[in-house]
C-alpha atoms as an extended CHARMM CRD file, in Angstrom:
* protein
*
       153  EXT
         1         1  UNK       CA            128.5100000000       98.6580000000      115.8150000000  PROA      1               0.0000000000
         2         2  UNK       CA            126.3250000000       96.0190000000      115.0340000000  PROA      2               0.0000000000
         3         3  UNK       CA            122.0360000000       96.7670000000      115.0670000000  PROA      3               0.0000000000
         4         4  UNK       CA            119.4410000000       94.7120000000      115.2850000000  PROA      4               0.0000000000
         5         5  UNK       CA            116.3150000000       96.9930000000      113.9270000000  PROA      5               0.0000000000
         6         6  UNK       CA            112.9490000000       95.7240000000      114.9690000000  PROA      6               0.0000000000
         7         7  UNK       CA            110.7110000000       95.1890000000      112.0340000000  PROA      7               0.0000000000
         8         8  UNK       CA            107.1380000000       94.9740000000      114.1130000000  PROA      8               0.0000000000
         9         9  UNK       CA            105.4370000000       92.5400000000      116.1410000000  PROA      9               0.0000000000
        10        10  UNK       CA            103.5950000000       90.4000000000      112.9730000000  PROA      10              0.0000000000
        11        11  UNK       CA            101.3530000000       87.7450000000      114.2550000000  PROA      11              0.0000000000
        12        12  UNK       CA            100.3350000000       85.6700000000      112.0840000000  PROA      12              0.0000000000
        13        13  UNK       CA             97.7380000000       82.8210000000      112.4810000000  PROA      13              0.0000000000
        14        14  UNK       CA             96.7050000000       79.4950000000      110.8310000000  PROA      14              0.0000000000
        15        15  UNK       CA             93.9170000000       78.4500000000      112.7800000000  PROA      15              0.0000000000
        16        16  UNK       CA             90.8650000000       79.3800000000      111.9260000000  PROA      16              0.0000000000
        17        17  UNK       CA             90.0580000000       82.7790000000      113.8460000000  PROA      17              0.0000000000
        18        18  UNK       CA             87.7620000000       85.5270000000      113.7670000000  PROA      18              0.0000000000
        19        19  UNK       CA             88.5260000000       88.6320000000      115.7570000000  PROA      19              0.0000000000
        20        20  UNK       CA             85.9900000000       91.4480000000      116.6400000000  PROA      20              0.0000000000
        21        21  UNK       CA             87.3720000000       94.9850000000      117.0810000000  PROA      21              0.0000000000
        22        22  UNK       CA             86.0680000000       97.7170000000      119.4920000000  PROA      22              0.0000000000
        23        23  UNK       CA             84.9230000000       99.3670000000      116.5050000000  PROA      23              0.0000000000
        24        24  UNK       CA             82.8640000000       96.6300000000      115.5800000000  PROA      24              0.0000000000
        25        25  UNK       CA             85.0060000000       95.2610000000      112.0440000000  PROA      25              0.0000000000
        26        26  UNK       CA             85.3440000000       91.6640000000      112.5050000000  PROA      26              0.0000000000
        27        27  UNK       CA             89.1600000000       89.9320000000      111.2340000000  PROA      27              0.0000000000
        28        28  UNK       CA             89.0260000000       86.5080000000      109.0250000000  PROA      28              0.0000000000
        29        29  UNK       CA             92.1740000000       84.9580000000      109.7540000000  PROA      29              0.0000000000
        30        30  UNK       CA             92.8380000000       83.1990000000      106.0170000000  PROA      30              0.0000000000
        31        31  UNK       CA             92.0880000000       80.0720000000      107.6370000000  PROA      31              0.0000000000
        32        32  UNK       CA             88.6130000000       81.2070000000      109.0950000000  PROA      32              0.0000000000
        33        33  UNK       CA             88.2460000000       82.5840000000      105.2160000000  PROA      33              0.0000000000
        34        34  UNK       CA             88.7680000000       79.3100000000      103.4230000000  PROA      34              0.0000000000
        35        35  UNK       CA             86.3670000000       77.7230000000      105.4350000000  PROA      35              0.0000000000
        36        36  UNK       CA             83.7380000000       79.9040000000      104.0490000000  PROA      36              0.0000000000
        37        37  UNK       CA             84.8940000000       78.9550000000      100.4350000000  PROA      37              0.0000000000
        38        38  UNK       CA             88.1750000000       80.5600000000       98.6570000000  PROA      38              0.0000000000
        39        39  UNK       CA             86.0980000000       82.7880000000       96.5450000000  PROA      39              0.0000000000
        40        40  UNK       CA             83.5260000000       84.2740000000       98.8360000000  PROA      40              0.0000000000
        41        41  UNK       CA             83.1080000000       87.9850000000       98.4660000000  PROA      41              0.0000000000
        42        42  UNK       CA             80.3520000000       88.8010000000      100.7220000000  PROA      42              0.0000000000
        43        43  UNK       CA             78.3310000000       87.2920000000      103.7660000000  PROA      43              0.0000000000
        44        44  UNK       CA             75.8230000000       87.7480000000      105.5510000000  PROA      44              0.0000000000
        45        45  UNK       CA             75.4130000000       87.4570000000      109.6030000000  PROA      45              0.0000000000
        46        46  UNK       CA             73.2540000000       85.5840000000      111.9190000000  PROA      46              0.0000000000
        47        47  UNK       CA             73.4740000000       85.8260000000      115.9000000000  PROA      47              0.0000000000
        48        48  UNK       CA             72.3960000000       82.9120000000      118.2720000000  PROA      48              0.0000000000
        49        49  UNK       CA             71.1230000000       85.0720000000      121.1610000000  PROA      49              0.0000000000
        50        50  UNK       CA             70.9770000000       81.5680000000      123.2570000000  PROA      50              0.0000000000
        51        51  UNK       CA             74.5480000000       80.6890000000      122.3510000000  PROA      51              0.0000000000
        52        52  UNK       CA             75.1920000000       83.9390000000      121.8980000000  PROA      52              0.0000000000
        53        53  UNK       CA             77.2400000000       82.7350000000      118.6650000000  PROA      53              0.0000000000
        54        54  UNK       CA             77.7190000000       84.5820000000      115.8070000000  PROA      54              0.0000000000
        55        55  UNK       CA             77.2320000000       83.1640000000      112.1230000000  PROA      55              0.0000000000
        56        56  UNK       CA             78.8690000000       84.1520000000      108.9030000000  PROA      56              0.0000000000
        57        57  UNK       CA             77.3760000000       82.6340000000      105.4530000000  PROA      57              0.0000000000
        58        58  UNK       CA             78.8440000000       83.0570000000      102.1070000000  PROA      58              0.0000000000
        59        59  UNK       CA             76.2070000000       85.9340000000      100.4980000000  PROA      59              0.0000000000
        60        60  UNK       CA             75.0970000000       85.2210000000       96.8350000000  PROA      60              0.0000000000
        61        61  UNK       CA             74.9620000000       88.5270000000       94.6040000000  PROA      61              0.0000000000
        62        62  UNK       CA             71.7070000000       90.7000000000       94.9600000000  PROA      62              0.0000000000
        63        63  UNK       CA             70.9020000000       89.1420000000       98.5510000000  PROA      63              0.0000000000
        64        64  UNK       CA             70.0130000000       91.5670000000      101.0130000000  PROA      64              0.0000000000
        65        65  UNK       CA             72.2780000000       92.4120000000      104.0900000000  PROA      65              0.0000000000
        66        66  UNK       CA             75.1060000000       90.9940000000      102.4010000000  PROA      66              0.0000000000
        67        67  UNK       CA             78.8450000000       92.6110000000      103.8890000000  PROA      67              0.0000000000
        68        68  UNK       CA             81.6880000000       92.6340000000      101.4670000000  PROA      68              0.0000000000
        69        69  UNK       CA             84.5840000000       90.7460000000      102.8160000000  PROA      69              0.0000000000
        70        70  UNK       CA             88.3110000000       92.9010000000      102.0840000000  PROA      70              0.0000000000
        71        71  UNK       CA             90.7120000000       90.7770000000      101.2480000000  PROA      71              0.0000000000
        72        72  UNK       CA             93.8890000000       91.8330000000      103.2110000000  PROA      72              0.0000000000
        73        73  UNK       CA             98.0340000000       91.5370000000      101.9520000000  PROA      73              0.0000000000
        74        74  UNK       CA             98.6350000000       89.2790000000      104.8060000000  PROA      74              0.0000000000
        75        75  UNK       CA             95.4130000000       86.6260000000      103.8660000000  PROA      75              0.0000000000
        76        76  UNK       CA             93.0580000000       87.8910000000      106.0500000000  PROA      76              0.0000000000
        77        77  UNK       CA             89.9900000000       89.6650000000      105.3690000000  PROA      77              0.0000000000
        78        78  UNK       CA             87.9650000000       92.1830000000      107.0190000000  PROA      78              0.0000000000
        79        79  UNK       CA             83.9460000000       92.5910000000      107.5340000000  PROA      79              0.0000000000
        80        80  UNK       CA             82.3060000000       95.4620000000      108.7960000000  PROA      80              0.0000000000
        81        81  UNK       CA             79.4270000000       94.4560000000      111.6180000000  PROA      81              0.0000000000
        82        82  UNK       CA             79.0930000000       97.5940000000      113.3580000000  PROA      82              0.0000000000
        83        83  UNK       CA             76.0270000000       97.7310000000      112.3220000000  PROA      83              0.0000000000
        84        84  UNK       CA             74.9160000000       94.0630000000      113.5960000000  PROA      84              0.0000000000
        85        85  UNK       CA             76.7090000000       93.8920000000      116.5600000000  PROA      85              0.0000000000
        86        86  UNK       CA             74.1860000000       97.4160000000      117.4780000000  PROA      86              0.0000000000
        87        87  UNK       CA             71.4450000000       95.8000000000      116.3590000000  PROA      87              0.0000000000
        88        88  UNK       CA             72.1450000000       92.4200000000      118.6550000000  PROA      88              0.0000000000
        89        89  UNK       CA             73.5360000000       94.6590000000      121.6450000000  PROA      89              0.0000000000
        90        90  UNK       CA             76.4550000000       93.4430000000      121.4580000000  PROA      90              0.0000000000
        91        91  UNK       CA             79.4050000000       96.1520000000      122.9080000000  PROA      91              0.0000000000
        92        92  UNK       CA             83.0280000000       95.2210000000      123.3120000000  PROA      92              0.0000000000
        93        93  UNK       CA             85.4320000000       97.0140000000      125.3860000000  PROA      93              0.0000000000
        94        94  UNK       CA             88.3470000000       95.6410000000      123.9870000000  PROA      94              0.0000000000
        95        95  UNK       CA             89.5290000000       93.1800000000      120.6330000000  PROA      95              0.0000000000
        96        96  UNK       CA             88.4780000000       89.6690000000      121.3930000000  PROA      96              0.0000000000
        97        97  UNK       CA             89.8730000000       87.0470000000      119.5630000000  PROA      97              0.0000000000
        98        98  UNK       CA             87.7140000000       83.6660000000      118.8090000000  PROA      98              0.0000000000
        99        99  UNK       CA             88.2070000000       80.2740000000      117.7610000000  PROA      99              0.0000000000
       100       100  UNK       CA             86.2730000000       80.2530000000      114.6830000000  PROA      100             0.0000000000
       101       101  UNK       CA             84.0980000000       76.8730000000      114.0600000000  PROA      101             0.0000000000
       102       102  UNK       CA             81.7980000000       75.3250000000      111.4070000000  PROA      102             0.0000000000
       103       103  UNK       CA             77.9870000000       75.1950000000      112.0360000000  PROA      103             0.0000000000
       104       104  UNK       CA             77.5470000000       73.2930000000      109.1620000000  PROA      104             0.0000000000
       105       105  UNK       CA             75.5540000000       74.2070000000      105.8780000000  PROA      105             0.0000000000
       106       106  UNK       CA             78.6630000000       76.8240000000      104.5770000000  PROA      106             0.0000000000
       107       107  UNK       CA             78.0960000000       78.5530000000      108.0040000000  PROA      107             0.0000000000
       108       108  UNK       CA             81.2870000000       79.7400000000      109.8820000000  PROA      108             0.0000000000
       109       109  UNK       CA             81.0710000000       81.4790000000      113.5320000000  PROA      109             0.0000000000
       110       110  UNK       CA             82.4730000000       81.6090000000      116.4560000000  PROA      110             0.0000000000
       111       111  UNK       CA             80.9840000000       81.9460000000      120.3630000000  PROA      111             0.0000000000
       112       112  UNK       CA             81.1450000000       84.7760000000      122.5030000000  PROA      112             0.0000000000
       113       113  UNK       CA             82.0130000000       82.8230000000      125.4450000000  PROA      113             0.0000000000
       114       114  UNK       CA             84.9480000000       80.6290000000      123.7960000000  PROA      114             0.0000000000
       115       115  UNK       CA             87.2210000000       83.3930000000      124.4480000000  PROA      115             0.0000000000
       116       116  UNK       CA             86.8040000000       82.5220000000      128.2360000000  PROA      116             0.0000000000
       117       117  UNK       CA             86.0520000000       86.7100000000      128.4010000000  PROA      117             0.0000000000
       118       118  UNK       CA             83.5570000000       89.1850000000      130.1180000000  PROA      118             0.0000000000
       119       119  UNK       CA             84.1060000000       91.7850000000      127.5040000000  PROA      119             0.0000000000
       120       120  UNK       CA             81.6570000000       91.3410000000      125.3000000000  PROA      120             0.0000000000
       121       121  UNK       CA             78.4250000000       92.0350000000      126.6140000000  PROA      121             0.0000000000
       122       122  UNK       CA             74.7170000000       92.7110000000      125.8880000000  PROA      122             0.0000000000
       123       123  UNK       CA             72.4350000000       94.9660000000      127.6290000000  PROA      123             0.0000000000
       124       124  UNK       CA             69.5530000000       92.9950000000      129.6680000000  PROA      124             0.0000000000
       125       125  UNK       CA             66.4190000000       93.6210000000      128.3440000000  PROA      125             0.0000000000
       126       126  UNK       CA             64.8430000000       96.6790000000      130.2690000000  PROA      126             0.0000000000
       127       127  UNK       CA             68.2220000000       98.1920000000      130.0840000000  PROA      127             0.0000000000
       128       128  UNK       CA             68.6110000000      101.4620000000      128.0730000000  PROA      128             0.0000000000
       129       129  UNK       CA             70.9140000000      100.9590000000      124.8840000000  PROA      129             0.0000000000
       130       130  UNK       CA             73.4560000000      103.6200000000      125.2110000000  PROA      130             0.0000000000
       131       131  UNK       CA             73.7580000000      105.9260000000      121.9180000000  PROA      131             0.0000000000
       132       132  UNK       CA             76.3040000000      107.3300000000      120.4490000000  PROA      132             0.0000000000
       133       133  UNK       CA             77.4050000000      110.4950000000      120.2820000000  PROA      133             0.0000000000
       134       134  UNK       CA             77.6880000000      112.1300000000      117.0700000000  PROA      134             0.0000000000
       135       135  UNK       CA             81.3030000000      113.7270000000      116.3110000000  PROA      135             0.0000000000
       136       136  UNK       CA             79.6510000000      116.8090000000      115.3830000000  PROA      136             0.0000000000
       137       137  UNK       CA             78.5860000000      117.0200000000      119.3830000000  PROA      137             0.0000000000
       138       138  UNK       CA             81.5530000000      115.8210000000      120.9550000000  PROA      138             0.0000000000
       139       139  UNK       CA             84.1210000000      118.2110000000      119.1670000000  PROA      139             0.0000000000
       140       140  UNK       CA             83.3420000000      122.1180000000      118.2790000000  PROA      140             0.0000000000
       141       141  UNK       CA             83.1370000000      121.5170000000      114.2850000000  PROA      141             0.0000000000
       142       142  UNK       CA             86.9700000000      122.7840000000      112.2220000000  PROA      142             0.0000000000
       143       143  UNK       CA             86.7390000000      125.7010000000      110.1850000000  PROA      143             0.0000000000
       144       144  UNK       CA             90.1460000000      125.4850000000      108.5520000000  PROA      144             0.0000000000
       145       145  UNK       CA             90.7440000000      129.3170000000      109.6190000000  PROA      145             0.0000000000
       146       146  UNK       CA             93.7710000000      129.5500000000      111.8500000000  PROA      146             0.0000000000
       147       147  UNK       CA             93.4310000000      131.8380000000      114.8430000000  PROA      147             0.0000000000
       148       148  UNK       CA             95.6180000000      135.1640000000      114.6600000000  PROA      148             0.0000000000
       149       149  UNK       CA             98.4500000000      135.4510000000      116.9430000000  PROA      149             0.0000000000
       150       150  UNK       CA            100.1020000000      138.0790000000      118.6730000000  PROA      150             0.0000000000
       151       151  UNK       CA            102.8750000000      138.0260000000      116.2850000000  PROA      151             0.0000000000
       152       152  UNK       CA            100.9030000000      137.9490000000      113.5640000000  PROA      152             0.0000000000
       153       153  UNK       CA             98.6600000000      140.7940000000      114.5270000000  PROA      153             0.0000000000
């Protein structure tokens, strides 16, 4: 008998991409990365409402609203902007990959609209930001108590 085992569906990239989850952390493909500068660490975030592009500069130590950039086995690297994309509006209902580009001065980004979707979205202006709701509200809270069975009892 002769098997073929299937060892995962790997994509890997070399152009310069920048995915943004539905949870809001953003993916540096290593190319994307390198155009920041090989030894960036943090960045910070800027958002073109116009555009609507997002901007990612290399962040010198101490500067404030700097994100650290995880460095991932595979070359990528990983930014949490849940906490921007809030701020901007921004809500995606699924991953949307981008072509990332240079804006020149060290800034990297990418535009909402390159990925040709309607996914990512921002509220109009006199429309109520939705909020989320805490865990503790959604789901009763776990005690770590089992409940008693009839068998047990």
């Amino acid at each position: 008998m002769s098997m073929e085992f299937f060892e995962g569906a790997r994509t890997e990239s070399k152009a310069p991409q920048v995915t943004v989850r539905r949870s809001g952390q953003m993916v540096l493909t290593a190319a994307a990365v390198a155009m920041l500068g090989e030894s960036v660490t943090h960045v910070q975030f800027g958002f073109d409402a116009d555009n609507r592009a997002v901007a990612l500069r290399p962040a010198p130590k101490g500067a404030k609203g700097r994100y650290r950039l995880r460095a991932q086995s595979n070359g990528s690297s990983l930014v949490d902007s849940r906490r921007f994309l809030a701020h901007h509006g921004v809500e995606l209902e699924k991953a949307e990959t981008f072509p990332a580009e240079e804006f020149g001065s060290g800034i990297v980004g990418f535009r909402f609209d390159e990925a040709g979707s309607s996914t990512a979205t921002e509220p109009e202006p006199e429309a109520e930001t939705k909020t989320p709701t805490p865990a503790a509200e959604s789901k009763p809270a776990r005690t770590g108590k089992r409940k008693a069975t009839a068998a047990a009892a």
